[in-house]
N, CA, C and O atoms as a Maestro MAE file, in Angstrom:
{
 s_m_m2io_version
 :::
 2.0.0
}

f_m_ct {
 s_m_title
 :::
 protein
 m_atom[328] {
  # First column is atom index #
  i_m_mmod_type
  r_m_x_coord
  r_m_y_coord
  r_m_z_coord
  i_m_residue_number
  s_m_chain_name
  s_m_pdb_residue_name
  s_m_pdb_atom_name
  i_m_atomic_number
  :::
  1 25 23.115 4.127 0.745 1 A "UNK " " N  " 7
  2 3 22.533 3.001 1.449 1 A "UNK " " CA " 6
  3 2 23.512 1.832 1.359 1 A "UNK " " C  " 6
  4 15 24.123 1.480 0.350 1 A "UNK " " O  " 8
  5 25 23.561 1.289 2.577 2 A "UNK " " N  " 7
  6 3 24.640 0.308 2.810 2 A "UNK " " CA " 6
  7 2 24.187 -1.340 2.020 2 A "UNK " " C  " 6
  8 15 23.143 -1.877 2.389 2 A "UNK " " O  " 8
  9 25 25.265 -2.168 0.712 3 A "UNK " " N  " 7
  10 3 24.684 -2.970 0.029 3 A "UNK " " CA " 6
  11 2 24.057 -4.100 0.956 3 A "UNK " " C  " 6
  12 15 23.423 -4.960 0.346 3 A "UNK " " O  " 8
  13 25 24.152 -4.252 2.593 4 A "UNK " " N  " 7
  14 3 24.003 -5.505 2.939 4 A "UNK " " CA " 6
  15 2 22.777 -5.054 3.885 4 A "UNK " " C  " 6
  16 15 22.420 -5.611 4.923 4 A "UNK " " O  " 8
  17 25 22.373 -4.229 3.448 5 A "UNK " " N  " 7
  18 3 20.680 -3.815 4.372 5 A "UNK " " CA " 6
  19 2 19.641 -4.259 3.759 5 A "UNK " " C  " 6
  20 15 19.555 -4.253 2.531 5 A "UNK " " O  " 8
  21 25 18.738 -4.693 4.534 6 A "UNK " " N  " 7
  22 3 17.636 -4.869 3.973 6 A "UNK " " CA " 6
  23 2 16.844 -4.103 3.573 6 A "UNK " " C  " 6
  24 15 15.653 -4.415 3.572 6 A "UNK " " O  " 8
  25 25 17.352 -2.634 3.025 7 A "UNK " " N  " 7
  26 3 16.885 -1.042 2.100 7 A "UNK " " CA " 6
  27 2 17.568 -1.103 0.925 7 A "UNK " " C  " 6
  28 15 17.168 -0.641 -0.143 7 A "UNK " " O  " 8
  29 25 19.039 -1.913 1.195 8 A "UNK " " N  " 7
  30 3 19.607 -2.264 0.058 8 A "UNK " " CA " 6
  31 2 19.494 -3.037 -0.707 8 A "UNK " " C  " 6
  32 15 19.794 -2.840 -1.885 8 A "UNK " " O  " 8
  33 25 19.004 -4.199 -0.232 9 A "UNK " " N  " 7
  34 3 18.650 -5.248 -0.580 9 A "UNK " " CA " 6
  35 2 17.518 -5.134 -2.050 9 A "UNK " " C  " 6
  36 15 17.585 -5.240 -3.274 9 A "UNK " " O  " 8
  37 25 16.271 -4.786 -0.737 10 A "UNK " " N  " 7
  38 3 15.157 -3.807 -1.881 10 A "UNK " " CA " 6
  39 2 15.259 -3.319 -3.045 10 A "UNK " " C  " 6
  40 15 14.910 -3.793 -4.126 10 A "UNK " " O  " 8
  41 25 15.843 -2.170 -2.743 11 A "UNK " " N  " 7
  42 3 16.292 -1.471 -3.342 11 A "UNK " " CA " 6
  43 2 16.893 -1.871 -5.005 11 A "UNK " " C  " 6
  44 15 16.548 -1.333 -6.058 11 A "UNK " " O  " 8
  45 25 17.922 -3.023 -4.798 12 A "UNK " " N  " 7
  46 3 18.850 -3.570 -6.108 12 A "UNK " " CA " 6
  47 2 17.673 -3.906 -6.939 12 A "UNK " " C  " 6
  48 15 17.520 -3.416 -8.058 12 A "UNK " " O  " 8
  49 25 16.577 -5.003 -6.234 13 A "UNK " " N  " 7
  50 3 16.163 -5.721 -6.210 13 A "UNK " " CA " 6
  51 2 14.631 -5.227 -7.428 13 A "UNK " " C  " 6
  52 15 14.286 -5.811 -8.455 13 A "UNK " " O  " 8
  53 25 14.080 -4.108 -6.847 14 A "UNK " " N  " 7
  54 3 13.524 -3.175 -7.164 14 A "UNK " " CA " 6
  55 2 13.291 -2.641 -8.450 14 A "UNK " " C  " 6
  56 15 12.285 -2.726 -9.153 14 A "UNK " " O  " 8
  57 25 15.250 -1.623 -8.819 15 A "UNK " " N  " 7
  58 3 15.854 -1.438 -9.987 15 A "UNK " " CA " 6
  59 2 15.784 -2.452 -10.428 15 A "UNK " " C  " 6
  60 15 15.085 -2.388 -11.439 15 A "UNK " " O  " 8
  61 25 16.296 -3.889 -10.154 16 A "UNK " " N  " 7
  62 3 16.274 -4.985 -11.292 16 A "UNK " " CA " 6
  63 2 15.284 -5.529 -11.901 16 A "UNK " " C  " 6
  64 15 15.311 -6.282 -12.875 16 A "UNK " " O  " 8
  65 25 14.084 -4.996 -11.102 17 A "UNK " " N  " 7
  66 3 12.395 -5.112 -12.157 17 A "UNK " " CA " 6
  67 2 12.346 -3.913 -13.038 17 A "UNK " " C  " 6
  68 15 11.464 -4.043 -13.887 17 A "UNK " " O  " 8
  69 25 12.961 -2.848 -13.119 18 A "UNK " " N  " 7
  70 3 12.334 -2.213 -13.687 18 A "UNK " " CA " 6
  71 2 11.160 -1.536 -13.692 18 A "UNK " " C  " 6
  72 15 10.395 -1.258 -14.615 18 A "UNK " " O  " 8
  73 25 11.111 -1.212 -12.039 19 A "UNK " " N  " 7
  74 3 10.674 -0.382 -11.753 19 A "UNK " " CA " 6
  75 2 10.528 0.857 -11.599 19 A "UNK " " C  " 6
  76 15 11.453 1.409 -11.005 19 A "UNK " " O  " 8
  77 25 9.696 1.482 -11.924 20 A "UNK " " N  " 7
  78 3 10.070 3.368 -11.791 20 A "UNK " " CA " 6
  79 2 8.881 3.641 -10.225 20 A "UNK " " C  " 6
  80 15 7.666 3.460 -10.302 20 A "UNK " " O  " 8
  81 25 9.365 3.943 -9.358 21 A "UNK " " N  " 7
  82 3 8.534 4.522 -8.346 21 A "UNK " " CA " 6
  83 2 9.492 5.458 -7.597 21 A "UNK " " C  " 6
  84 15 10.710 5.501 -7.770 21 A "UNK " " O  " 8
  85 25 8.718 6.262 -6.674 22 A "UNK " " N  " 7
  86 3 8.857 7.761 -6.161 22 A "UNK " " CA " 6
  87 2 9.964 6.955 -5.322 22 A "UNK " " C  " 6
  88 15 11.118 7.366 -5.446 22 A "UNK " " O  " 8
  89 25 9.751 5.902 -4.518 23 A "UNK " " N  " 7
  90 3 10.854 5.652 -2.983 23 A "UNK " " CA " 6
  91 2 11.398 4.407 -3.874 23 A "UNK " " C  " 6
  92 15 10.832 3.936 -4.860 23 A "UNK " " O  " 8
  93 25 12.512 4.022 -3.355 24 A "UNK " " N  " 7
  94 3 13.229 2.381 -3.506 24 A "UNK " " CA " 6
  95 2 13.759 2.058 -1.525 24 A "UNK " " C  " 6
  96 15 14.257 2.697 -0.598 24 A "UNK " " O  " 8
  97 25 13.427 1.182 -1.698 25 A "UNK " " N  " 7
  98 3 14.120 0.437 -0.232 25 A "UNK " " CA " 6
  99 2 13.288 -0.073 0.596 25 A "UNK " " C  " 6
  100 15 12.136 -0.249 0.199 25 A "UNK " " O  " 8
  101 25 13.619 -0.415 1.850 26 A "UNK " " N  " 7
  102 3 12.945 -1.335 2.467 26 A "UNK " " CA " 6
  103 2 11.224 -0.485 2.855 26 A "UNK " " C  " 6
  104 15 10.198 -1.161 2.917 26 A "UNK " " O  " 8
  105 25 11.228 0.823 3.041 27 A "UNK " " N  " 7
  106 3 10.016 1.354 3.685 27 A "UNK " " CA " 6
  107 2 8.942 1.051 2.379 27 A "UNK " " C  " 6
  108 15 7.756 1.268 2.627 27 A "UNK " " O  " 8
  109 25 9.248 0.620 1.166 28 A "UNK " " N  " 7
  110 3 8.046 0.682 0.122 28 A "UNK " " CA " 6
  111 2 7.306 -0.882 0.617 28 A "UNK " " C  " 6
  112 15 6.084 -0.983 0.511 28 A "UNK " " O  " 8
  113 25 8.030 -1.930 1.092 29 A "UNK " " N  " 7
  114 3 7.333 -3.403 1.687 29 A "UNK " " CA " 6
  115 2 6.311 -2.267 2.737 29 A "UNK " " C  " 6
  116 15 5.214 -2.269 2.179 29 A "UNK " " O  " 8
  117 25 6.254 -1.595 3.635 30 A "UNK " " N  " 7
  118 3 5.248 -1.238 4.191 30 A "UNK " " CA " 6
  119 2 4.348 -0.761 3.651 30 A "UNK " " C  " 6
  120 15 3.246 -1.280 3.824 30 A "UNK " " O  " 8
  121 25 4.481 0.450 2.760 31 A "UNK " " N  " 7
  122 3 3.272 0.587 2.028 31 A "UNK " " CA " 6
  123 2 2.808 -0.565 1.033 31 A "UNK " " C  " 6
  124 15 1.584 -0.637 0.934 31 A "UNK " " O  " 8
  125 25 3.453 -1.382 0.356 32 A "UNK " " N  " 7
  126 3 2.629 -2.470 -0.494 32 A "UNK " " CA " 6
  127 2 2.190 -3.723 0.614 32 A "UNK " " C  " 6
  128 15 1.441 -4.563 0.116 32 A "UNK " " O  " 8
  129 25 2.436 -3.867 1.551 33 A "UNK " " N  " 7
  130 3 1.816 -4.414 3.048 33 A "UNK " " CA " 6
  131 2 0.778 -3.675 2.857 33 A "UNK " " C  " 6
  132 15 0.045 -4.089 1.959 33 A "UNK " " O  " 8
  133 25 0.387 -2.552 3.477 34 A "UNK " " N  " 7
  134 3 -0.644 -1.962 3.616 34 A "UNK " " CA " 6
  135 2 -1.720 -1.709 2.947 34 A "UNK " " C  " 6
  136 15 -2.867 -1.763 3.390 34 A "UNK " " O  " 8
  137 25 -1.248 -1.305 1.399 35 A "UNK " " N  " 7
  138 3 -2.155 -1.252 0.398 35 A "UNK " " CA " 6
  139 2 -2.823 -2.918 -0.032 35 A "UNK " " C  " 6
  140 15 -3.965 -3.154 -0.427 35 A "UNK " " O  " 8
  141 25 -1.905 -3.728 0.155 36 A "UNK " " N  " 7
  142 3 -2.541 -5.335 0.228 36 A "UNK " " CA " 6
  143 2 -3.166 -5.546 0.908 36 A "UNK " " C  " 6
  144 15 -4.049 -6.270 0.448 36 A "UNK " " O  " 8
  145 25 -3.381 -5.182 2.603 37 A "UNK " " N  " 7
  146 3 -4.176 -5.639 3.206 37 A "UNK " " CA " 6
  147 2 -5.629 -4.674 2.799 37 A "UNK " " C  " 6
  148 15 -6.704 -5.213 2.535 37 A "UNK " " O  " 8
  149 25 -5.407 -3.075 2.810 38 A "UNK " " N  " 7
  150 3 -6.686 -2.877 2.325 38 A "UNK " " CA " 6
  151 2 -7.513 -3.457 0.811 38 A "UNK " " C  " 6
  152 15 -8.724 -3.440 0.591 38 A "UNK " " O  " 8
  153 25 -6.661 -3.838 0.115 39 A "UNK " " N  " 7
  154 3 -7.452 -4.420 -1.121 39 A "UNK " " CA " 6
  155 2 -8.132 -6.040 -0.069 39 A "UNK " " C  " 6
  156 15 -9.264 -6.414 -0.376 39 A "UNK " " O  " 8
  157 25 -7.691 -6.509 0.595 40 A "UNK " " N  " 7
  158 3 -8.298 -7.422 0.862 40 A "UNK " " CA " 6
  159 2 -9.516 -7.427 1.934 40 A "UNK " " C  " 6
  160 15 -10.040 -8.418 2.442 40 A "UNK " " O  " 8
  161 25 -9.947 -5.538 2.225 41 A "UNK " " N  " 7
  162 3 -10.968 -5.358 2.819 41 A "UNK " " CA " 6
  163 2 -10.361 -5.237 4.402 41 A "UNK " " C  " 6
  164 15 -11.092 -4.556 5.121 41 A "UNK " " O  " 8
  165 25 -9.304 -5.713 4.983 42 A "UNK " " N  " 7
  166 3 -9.088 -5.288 6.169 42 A "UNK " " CA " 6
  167 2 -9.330 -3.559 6.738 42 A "UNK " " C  " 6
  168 15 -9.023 -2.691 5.921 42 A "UNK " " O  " 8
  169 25 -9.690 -3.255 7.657 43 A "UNK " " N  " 7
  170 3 -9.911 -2.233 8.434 43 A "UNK " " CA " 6
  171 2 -8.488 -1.257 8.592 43 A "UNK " " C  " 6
  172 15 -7.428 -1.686 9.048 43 A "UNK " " O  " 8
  173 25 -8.712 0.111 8.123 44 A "UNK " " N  " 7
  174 3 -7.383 0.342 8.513 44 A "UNK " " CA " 6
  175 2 -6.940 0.242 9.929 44 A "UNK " " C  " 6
  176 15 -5.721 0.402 9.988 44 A "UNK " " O  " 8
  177 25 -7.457 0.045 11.037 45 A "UNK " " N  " 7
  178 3 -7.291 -0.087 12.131 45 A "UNK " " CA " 6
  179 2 -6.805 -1.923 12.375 45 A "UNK " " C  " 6
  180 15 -6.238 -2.203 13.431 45 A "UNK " " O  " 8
  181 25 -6.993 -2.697 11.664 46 A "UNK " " N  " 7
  182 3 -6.288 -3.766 11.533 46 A "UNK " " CA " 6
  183 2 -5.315 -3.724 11.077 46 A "UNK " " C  " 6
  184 15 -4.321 -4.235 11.593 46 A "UNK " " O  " 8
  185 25 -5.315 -3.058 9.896 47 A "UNK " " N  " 7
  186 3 -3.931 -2.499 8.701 47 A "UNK " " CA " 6
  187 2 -2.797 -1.817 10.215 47 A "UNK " " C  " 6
  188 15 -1.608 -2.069 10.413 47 A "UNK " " O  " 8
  189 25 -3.516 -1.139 10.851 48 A "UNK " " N  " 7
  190 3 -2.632 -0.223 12.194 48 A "UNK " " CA " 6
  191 2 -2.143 -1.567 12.834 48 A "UNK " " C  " 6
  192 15 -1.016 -1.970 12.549 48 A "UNK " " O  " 8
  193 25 -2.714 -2.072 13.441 49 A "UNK " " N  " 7
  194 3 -2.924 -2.688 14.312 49 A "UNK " " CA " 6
  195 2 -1.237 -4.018 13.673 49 A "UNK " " C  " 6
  196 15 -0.574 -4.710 14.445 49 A "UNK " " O  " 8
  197 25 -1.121 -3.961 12.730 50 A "UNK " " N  " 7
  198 3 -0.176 -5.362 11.883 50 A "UNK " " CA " 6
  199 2 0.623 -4.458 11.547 50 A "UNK " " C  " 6
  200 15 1.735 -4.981 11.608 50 A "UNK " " O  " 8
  201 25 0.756 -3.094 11.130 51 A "UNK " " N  " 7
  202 3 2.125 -2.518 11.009 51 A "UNK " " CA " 6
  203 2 2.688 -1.531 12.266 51 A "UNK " " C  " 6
  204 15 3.372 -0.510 12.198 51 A "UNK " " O  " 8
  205 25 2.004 -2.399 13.705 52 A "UNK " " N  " 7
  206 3 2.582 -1.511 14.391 52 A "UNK " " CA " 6
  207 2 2.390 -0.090 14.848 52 A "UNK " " C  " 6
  208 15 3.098 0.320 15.768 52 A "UNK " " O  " 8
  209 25 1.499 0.698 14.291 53 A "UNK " " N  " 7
  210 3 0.727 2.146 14.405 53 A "UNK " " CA " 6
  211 2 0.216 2.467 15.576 53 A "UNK " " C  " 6
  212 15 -0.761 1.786 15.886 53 A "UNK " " O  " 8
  213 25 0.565 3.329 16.386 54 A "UNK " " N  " 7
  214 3 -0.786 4.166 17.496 54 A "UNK " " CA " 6
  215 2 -2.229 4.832 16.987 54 A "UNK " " C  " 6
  216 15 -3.385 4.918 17.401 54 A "UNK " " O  " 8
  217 25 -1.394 5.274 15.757 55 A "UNK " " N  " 7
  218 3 -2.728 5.796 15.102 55 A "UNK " " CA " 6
  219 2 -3.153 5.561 13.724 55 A "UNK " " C  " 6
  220 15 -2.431 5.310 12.759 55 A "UNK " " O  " 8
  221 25 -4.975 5.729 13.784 56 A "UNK " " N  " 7
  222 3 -4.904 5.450 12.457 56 A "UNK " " CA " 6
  223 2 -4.956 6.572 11.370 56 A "UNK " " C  " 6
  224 15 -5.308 6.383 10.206 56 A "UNK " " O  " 8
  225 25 -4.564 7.747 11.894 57 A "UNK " " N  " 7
  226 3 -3.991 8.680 11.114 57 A "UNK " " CA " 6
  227 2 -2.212 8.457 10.452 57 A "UNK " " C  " 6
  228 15 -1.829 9.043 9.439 57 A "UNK " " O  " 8
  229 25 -1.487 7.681 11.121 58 A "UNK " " N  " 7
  230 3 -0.440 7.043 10.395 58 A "UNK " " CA " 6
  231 2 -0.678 6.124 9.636 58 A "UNK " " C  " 6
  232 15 -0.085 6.047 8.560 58 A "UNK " " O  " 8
  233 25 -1.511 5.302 9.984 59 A "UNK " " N  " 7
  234 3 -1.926 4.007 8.740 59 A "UNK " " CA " 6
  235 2 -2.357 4.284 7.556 59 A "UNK " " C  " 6
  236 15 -1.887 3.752 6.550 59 A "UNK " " O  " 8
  237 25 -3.468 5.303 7.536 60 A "UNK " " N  " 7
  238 3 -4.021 6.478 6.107 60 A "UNK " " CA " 6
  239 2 -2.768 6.899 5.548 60 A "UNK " " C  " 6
  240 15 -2.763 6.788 4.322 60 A "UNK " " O  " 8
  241 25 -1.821 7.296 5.986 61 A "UNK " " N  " 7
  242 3 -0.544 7.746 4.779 61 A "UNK " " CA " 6
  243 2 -0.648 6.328 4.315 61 A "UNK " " C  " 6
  244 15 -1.150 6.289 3.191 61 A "UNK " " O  " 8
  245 25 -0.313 5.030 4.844 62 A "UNK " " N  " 7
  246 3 0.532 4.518 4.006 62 A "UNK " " CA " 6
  247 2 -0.910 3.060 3.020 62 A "UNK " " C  " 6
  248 15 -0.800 2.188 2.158 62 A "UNK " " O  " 8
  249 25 -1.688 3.446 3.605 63 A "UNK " " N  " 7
  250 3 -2.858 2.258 3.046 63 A "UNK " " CA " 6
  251 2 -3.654 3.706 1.976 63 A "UNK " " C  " 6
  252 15 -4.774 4.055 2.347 63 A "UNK " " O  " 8
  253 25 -3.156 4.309 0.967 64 A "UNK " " N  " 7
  254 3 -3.393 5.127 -0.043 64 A "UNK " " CA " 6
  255 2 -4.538 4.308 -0.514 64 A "UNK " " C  " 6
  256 15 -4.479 3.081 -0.584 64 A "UNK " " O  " 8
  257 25 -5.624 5.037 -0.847 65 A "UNK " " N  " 7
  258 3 -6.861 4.542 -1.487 65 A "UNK " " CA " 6
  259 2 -6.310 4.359 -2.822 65 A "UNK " " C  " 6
  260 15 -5.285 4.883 -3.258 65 A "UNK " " O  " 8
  261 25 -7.147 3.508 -3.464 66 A "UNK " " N  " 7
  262 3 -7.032 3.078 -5.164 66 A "UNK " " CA " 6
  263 2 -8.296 3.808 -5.663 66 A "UNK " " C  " 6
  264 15 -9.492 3.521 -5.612 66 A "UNK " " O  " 8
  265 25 -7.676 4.748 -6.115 67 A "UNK " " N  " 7
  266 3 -8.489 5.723 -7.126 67 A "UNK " " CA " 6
  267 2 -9.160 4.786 -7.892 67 A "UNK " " C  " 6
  268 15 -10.353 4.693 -7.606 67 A "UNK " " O  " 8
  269 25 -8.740 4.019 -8.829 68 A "UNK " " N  " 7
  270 3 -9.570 3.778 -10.193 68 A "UNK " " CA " 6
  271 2 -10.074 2.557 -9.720 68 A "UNK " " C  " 6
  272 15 -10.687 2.024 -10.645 68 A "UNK " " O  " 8
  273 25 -10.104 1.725 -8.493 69 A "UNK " " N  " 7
  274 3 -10.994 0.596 -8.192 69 A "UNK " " CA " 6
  275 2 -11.591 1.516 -7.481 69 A "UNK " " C  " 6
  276 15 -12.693 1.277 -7.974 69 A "UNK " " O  " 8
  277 25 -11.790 2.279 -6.817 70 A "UNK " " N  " 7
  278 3 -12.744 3.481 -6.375 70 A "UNK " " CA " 6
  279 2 -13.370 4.098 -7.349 70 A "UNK " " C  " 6
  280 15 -14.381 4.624 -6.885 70 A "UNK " " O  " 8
  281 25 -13.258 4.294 -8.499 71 A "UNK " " N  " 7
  282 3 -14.014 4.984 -9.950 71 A "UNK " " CA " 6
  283 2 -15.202 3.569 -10.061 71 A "UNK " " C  " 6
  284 15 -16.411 3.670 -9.852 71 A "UNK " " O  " 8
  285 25 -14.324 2.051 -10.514 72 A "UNK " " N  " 7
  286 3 -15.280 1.600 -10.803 72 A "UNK " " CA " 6
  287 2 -16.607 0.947 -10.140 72 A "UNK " " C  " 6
  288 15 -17.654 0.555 -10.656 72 A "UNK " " O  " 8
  289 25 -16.221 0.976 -8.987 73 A "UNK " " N  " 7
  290 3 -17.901 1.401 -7.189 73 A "UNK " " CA " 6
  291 2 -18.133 2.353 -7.881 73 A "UNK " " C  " 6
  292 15 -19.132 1.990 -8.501 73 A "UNK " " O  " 8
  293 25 -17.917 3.232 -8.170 74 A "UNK " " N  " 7
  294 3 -18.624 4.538 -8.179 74 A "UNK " " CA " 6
  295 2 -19.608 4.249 -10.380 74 A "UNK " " C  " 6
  296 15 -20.362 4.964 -11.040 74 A "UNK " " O  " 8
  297 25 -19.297 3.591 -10.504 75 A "UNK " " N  " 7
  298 3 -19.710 3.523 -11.980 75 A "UNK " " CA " 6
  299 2 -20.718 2.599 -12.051 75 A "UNK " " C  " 6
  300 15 -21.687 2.639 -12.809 75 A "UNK " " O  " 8
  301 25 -20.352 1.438 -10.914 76 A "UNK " " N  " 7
  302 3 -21.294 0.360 -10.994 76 A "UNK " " CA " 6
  303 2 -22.946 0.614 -11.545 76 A "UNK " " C  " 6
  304 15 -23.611 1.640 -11.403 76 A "UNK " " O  " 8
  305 25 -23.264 -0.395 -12.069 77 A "UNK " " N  " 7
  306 3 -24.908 -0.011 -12.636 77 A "UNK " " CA " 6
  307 2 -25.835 -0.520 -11.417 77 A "UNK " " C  " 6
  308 15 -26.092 -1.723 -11.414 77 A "UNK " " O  " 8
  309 25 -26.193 0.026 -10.710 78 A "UNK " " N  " 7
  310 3 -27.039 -0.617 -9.751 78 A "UNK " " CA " 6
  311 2 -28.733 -1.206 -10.351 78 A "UNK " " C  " 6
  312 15 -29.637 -1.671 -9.658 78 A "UNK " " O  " 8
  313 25 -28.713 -0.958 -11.977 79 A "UNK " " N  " 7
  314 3 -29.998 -1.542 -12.780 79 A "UNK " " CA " 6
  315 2 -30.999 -1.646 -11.779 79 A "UNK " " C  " 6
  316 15 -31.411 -2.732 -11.370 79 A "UNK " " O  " 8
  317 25 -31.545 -0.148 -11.230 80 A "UNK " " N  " 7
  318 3 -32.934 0.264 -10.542 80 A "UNK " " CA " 6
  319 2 -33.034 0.018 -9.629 80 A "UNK " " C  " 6
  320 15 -34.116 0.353 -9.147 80 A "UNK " " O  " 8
  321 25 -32.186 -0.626 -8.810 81 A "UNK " " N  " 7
  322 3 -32.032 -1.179 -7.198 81 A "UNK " " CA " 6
  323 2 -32.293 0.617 -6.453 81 A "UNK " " C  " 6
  324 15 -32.818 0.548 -5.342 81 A "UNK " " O  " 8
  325 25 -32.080 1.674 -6.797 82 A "UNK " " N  " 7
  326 3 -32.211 2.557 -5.953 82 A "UNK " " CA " 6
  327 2 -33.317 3.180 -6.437 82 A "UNK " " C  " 6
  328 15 -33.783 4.155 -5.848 82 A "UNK " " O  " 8
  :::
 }
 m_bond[327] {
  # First column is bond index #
  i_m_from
  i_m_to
  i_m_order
  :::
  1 1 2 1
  2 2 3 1
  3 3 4 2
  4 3 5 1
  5 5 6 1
  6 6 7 1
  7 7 8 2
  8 7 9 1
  9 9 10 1
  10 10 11 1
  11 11 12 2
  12 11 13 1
  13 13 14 1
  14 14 15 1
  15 15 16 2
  16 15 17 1
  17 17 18 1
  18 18 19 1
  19 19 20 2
  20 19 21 1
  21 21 22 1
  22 22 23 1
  23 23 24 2
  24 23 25 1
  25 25 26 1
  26 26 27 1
  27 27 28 2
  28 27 29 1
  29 29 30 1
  30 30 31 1
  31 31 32 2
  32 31 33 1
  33 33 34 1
  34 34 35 1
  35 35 36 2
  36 35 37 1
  37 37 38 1
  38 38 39 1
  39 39 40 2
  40 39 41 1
  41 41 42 1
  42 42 43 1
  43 43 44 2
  44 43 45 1
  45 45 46 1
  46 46 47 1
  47 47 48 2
  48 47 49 1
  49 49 50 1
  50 50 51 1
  51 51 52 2
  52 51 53 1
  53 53 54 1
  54 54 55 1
  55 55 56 2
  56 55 57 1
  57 57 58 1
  58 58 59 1
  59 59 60 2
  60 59 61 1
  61 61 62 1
  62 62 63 1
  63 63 64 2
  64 63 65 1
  65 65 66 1
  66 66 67 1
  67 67 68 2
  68 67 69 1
  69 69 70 1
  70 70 71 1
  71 71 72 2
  72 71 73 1
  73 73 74 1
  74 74 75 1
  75 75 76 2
  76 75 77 1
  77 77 78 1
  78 78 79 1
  79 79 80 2
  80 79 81 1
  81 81 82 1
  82 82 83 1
  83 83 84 2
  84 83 85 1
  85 85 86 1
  86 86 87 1
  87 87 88 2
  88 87 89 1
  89 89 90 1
  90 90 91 1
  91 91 92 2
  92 91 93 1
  93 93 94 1
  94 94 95 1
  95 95 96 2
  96 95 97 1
  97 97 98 1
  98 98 99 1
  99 99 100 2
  100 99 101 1
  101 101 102 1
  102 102 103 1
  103 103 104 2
  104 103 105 1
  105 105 106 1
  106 106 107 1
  107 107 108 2
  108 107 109 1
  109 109 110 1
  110 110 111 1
  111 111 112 2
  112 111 113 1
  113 113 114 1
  114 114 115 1
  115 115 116 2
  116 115 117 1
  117 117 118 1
  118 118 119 1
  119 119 120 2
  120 119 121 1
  121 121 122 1
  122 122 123 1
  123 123 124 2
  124 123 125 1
  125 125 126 1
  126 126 127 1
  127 127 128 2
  128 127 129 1
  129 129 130 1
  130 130 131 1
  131 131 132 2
  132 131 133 1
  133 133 134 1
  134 134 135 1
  135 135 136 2
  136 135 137 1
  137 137 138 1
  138 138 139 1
  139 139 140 2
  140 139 141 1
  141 141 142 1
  142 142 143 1
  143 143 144 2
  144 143 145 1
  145 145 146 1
  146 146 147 1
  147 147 148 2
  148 147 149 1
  149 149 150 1
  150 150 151 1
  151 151 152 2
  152 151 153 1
  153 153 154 1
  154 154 155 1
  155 155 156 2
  156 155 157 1
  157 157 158 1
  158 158 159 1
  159 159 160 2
  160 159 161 1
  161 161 162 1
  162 162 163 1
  163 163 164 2
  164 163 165 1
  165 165 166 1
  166 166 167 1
  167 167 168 2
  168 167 169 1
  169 169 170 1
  170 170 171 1
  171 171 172 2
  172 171 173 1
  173 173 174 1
  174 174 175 1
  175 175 176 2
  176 175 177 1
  177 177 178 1
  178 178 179 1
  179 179 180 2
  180 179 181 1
  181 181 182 1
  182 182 183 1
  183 183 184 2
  184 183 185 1
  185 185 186 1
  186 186 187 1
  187 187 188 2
  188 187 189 1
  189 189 190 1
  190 190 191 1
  191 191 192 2
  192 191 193 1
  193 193 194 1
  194 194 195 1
  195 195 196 2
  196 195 197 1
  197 197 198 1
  198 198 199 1
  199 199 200 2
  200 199 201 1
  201 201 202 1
  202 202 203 1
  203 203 204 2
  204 203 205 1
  205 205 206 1
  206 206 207 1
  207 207 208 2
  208 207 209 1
  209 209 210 1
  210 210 211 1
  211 211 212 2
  212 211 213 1
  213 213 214 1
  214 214 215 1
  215 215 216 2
  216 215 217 1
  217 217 218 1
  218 218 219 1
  219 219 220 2
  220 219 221 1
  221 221 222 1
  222 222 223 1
  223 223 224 2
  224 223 225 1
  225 225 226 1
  226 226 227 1
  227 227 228 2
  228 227 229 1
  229 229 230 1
  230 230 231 1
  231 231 232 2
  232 231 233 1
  233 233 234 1
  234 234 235 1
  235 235 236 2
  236 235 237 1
  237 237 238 1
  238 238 239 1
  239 239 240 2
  240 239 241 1
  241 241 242 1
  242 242 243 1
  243 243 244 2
  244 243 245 1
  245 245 246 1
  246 246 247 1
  247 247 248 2
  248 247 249 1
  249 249 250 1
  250 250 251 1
  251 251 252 2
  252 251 253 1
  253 253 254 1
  254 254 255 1
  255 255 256 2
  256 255 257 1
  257 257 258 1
  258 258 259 1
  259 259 260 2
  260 259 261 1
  261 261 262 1
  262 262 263 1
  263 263 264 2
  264 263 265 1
  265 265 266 1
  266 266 267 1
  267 267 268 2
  268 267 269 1
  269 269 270 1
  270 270 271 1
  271 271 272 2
  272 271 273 1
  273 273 274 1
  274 274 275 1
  275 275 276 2
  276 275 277 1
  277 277 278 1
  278 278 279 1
  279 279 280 2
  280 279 281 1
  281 281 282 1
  282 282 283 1
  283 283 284 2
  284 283 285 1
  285 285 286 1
  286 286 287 1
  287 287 288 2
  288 287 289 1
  289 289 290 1
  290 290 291 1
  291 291 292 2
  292 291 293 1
  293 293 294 1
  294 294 295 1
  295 295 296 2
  296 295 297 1
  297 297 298 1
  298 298 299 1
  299 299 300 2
  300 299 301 1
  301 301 302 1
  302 302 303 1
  303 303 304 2
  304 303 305 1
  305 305 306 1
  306 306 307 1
  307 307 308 2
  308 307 309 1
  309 309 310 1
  310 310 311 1
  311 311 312 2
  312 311 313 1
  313 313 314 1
  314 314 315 1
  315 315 316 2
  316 315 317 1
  317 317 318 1
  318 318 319 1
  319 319 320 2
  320 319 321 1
  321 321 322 1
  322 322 323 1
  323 323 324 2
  324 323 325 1
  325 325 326 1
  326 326 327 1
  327 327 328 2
  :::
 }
}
């Protein structure tokens, strides 16, 4: 990857946190775009709709559900409401 891209850029940038993740470079700003907007409740079809998508079968790759804020909905005490 060429140092003056904005994959390169990332990328240095990335390693210099001390980060360990699967990708480095510019395509991981799309998925942490995406996964930000769904934590903030947007629609993945909005999430589509802001990164550019035809479909929202492309937006689902990259707006990955959060397992363990998904565990704790699922744990909540609803204290007899049902």
């Amino acid at each position: 990857m060429h140092l003056a891209t904005v994959g390169g850029m990332v990328s240095r940038r990335l390693h210099a946190l001390g980060l360990t993740l699967p990708h480095y470079g510019a395509h991981v700003l799309r998925h942490a775009c995406a996964r930000n907007l769904l934590a903030k409740g947007l629609s993945l079809k909005e999430i589509g709709d802001h990164l550019g998508h035809q479909s929202v079968d492309t937006t689902a790759i990259y707006a990955k559900v959060d397992l363990a804020a998904l565990r704790s909905v699922g744990d909540f005490d609803l204290e007899g409401l049902l």
